[in-house]
Each structure stands twice: as C-alpha cells, then as structure tokens.
VOTIDO-203718 format. One record per residue: residue number from 1; x, y, z of N, C-alpha, C, CB in turn; residue in three letters. Coordinates in steps of 0.02 Angstrom, whole numbers, padded with zeros to 5 digits. Glycine has a CB too. Layout:
BEGIN
rec n->NUM; nu->X; nv->Y; nw->Z; cau->X; cav->Y; caw->Z; cu->X; cv->Y; cw->Z; cbu->X; cbv->Y; cbw->Z; res->ala
...
//
This chain:
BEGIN
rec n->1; nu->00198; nv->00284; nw->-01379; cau->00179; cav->00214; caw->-01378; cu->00134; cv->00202; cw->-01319; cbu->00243; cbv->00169; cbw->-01376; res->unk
rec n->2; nu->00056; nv->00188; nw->-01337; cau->00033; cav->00159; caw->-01285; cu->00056; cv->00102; cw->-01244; cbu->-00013; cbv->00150; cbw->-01300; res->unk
rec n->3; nu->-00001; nv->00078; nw->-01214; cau->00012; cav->00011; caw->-01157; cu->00007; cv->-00021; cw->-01214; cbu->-00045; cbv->-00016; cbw->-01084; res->unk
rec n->4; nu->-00047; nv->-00044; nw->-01249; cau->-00066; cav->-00109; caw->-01282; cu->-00019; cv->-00114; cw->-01343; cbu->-00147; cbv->-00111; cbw->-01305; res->unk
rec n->5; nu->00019; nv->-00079; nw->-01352; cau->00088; cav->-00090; caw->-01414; cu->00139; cv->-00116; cw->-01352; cbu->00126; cbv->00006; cbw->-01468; res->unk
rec n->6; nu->00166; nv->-00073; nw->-01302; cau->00187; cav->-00087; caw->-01277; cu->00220; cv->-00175; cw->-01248; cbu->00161; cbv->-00050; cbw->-01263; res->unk
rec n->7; nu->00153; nv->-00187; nw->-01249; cau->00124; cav->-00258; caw->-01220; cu->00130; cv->-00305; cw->-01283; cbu->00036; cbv->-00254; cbw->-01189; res->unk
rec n->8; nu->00127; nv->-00283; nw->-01337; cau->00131; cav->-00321; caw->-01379; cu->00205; cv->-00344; cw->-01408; cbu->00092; cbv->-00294; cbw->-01419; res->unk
rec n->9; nu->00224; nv->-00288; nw->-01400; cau->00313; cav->-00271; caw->-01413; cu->00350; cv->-00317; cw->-01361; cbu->00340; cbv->-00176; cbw->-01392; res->unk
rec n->10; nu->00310; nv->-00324; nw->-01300; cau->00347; cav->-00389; caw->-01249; cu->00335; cv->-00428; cw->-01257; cbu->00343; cbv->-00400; cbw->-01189; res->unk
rec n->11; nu->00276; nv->-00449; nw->-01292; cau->00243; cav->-00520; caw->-01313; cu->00295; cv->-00532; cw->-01368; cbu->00152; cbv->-00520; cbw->-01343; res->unk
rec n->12; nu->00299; nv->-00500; nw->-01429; cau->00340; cav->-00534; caw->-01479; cu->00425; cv->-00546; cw->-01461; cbu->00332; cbv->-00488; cbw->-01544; res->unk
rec n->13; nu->00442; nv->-00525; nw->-01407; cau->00528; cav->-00511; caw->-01385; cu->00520; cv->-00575; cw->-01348; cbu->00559; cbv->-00430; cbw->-01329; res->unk
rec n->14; nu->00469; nv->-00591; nw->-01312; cau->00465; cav->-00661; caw->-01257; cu->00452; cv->-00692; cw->-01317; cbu->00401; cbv->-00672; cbw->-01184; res->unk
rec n->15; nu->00430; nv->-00710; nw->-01365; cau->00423; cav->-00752; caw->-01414; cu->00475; cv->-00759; cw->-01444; cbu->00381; cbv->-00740; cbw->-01451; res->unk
rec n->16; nu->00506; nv->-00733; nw->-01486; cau->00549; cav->-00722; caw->-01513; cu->00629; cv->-00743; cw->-01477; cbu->00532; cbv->-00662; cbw->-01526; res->unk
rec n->17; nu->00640; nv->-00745; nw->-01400; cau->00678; cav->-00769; caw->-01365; cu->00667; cv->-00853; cw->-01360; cbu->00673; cbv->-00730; cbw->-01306; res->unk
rec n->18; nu->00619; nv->-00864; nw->-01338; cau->00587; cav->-00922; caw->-01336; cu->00599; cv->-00964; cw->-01408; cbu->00512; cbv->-00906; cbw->-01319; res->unk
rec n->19; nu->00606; nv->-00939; nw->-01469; cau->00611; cav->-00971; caw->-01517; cu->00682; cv->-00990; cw->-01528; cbu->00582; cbv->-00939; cbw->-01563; res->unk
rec n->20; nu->00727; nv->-00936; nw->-01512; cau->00783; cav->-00948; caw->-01503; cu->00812; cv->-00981; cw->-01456; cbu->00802; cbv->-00908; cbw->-01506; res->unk
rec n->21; nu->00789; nv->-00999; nw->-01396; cau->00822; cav->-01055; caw->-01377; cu->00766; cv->-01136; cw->-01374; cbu->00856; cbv->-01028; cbw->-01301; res->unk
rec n->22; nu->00726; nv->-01122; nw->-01408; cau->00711; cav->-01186; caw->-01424; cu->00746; cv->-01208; cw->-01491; cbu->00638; cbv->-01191; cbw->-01428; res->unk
rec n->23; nu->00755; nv->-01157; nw->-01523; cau->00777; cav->-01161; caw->-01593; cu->00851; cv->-01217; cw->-01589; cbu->00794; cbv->-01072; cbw->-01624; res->unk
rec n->24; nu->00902; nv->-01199; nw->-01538; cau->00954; cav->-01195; caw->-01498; cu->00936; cv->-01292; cw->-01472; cbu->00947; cbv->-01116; cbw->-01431; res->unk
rec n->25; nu->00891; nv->-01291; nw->-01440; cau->00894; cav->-01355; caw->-01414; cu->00875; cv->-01409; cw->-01471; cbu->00848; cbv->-01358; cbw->-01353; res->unk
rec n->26; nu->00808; nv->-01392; nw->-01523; cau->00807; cav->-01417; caw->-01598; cu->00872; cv->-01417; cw->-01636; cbu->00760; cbv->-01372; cbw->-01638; res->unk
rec n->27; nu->00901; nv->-01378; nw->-01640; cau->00968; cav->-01384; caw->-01695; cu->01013; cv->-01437; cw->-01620; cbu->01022; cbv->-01271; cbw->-01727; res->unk
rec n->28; nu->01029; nv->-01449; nw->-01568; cau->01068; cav->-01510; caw->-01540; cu->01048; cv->-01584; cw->-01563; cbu->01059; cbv->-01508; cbw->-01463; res->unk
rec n->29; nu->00973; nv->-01572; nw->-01552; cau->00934; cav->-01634; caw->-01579; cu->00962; cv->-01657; cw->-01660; cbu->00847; cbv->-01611; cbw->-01581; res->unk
rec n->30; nu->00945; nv->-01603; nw->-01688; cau->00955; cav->-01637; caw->-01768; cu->01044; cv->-01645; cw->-01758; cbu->00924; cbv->-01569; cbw->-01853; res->unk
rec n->31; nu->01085; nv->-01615; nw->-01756; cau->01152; cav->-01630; caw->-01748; cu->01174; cv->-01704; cw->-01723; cbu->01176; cbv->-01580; cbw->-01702; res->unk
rec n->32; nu->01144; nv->-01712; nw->-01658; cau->01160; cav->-01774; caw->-01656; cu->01106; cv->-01819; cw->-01679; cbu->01180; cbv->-01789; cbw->-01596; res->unk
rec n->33; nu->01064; nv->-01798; nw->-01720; cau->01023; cav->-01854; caw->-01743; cu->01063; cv->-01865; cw->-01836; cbu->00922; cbv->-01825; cbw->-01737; res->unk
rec n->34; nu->01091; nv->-01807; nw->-01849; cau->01126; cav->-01815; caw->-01924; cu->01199; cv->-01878; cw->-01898; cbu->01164; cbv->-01711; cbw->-01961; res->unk
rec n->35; nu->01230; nv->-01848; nw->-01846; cau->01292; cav->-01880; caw->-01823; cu->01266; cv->-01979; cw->-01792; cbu->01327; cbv->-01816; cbw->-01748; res->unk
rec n->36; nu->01211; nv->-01959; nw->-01774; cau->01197; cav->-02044; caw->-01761; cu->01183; cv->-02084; cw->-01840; cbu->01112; cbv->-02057; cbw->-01703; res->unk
rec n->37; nu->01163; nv->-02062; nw->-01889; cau->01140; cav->-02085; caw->-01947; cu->01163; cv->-02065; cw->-01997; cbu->01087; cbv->-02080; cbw->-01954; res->unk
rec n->38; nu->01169; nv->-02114; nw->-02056; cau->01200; cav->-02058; caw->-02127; cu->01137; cv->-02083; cw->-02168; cbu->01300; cbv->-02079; cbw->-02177; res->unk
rec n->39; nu->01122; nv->-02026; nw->-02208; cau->01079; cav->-02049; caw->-02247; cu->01029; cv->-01975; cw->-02294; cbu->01035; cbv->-02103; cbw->-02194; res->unk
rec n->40; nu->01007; nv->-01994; nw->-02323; cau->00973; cav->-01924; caw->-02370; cu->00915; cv->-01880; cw->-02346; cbu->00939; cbv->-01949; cbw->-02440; res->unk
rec n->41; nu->00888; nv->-01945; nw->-02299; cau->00817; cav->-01914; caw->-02265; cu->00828; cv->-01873; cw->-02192; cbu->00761; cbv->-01982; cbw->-02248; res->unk
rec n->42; nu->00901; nv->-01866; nw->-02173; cau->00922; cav->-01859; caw->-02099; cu->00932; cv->-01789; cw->-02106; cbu->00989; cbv->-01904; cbw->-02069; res->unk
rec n->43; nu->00934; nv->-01753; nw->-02142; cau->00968; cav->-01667; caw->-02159; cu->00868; cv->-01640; cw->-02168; cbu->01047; cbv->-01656; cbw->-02274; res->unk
rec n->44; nu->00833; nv->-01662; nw->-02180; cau->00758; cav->-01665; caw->-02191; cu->00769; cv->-01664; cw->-02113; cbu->00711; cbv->-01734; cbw->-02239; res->unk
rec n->45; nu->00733; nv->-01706; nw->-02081; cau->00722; cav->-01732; caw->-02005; cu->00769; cv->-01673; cw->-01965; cbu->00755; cbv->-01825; cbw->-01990; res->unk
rec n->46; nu->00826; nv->-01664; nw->-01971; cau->00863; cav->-01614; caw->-01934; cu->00833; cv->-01563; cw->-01934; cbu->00922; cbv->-01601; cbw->-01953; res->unk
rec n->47; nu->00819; nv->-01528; nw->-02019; cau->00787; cav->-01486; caw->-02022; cu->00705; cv->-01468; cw->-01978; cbu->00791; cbv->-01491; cbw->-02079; res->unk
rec n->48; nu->00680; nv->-01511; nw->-01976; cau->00591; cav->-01527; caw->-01954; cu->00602; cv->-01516; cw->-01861; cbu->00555; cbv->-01639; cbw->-01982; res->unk
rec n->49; nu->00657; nv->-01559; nw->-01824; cau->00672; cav->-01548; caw->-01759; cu->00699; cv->-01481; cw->-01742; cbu->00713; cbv->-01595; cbw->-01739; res->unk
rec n->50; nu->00727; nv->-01449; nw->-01800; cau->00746; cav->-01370; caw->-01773; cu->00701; cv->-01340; cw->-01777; cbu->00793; cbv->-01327; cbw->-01803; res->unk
rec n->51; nu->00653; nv->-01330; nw->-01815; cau->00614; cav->-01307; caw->-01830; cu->00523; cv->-01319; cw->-01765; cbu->00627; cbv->-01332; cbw->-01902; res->unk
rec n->52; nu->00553; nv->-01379; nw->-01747; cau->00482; cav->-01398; caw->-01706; cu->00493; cv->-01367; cw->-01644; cbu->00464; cbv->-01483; cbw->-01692; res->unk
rec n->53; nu->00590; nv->-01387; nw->-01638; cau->00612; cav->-01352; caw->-01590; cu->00574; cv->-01284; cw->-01562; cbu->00670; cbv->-01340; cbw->-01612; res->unk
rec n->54; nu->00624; nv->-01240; nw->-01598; cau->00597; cav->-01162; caw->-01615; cu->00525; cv->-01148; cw->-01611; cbu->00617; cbv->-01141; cbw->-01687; res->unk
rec n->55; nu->00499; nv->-01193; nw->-01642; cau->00417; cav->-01165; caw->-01620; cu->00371; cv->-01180; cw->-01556; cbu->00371; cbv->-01192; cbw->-01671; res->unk
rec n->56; nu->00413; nv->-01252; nw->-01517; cau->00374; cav->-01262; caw->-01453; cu->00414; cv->-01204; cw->-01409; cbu->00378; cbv->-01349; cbw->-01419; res->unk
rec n->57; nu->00495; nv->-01192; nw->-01418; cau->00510; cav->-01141; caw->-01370; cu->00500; cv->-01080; cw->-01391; cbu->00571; cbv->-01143; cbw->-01347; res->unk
rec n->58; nu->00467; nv->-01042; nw->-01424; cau->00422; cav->-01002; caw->-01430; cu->00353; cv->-01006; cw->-01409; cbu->00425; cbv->-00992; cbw->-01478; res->unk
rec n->59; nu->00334; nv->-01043; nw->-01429; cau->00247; cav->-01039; caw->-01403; cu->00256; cv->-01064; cw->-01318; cbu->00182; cbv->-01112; cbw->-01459; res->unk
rec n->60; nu->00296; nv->-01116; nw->-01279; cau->00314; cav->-01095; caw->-01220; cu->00325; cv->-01052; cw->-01186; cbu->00340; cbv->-01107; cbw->-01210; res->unk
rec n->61; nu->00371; nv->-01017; nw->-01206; cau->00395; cav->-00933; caw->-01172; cu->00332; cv->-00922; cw->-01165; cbu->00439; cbv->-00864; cbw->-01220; res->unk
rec n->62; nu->00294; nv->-00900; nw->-01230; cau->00240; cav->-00849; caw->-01223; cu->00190; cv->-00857; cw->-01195; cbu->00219; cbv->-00829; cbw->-01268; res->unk
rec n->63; nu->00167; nv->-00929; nw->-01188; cau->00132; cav->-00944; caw->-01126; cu->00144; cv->-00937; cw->-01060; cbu->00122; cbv->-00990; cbw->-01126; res->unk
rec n->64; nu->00205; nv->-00956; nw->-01052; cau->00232; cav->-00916; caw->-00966; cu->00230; cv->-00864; cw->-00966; cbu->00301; cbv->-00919; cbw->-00935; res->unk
rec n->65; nu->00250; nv->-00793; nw->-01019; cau->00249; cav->-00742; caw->-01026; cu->00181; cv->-00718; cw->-00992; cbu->00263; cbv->-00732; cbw->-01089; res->unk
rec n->66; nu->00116; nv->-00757; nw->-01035; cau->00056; cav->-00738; caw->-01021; cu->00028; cv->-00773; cw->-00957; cbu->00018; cbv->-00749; cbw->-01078; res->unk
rec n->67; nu->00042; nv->-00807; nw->-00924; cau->00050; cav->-00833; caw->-00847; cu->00091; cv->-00775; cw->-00811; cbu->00094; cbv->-00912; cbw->-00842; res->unk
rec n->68; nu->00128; nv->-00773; nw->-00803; cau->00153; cav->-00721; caw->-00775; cu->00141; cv->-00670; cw->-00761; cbu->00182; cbv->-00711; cbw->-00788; res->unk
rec n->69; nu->00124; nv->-00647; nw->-00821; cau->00078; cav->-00559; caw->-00808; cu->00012; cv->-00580; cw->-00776; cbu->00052; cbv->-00505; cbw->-00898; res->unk
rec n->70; nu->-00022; nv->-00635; nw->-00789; cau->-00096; cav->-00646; caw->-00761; cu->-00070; cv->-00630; cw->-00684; cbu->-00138; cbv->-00737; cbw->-00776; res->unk
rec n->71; nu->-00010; nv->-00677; nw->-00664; cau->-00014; cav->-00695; caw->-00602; cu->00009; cv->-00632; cw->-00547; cbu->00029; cbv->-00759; cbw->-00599; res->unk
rec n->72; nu->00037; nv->-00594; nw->-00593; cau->00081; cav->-00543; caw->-00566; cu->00021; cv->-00482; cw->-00572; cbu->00161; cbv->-00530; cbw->-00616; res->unk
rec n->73; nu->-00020; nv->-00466; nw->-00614; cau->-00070; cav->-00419; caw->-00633; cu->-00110; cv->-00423; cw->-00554; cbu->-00120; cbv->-00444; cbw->-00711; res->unk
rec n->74; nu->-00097; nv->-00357; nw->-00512; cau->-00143; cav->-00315; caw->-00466; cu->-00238; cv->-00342; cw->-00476; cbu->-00128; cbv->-00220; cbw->-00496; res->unk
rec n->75; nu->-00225; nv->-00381; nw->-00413; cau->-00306; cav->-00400; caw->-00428; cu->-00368; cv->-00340; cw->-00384; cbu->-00319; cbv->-00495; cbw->-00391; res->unk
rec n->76; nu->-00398; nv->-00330; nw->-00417; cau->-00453; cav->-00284; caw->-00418; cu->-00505; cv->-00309; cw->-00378; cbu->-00478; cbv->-00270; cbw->-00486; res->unk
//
C-alpha cells in the first residue's frame, strides 16, 4: 500500500467517524423532535435531521482532518 491509498484509507475512516457521530447527534434531534410532536410528517423530519446530521459530521471531521495534516505537514 502506497502513501496516497494510505491517505485515502484515513480520509474515508475520519469521514466515516465523523458521520457517525453526527449521525448520533441527528438521531437526538429527531427523537426529541418525534417526542415533542405527534404527527405523520415527524418520522419524515426525524428521518431528514439524522441524516443532515450524519452528513455535516462527516464532511466536518474531514475538513479538520484536512486542516490538520495541512497544519501538521513539514514545511519545505
């Protein structure tokens, strides 16, 4: 395994973490957004906040991910 798999293989694990606990803070949201409301459209909406969840804390991570290595990367 080169570097650039390598690197990529950390990119998708920091992503992939990141999704999971945004995923994590999206599914609290819809929970108590199902438990504040009853209704047909609220299991929809739960669904959409886990889901938005999961994707901002993924694409977060991986932007710090990629901050990080910038910042940490040996300057020349």
């Amino acid at each position: 395994m080169n570097e650039g798999e390598k690197e990529k293989v950390e990119q998708a694990a920091v992503a992939s973490v990141g999704a999971g606990v945004g995923g994590a803070g999206g599914a609290t949201v819809g929970v108590l957004e199902l438990a504040a409301t009853q209704g047909t459209v609220t299991g929809l909406t739960a669904g959409v906040a886990i889901g938005l969840g999961a994707a901002a804390g993924a694409v977060t991570f991986f932007l710090g991910y990629k901050l990080f290595r910038y910042l940490t990367k040996p300057k020349r």
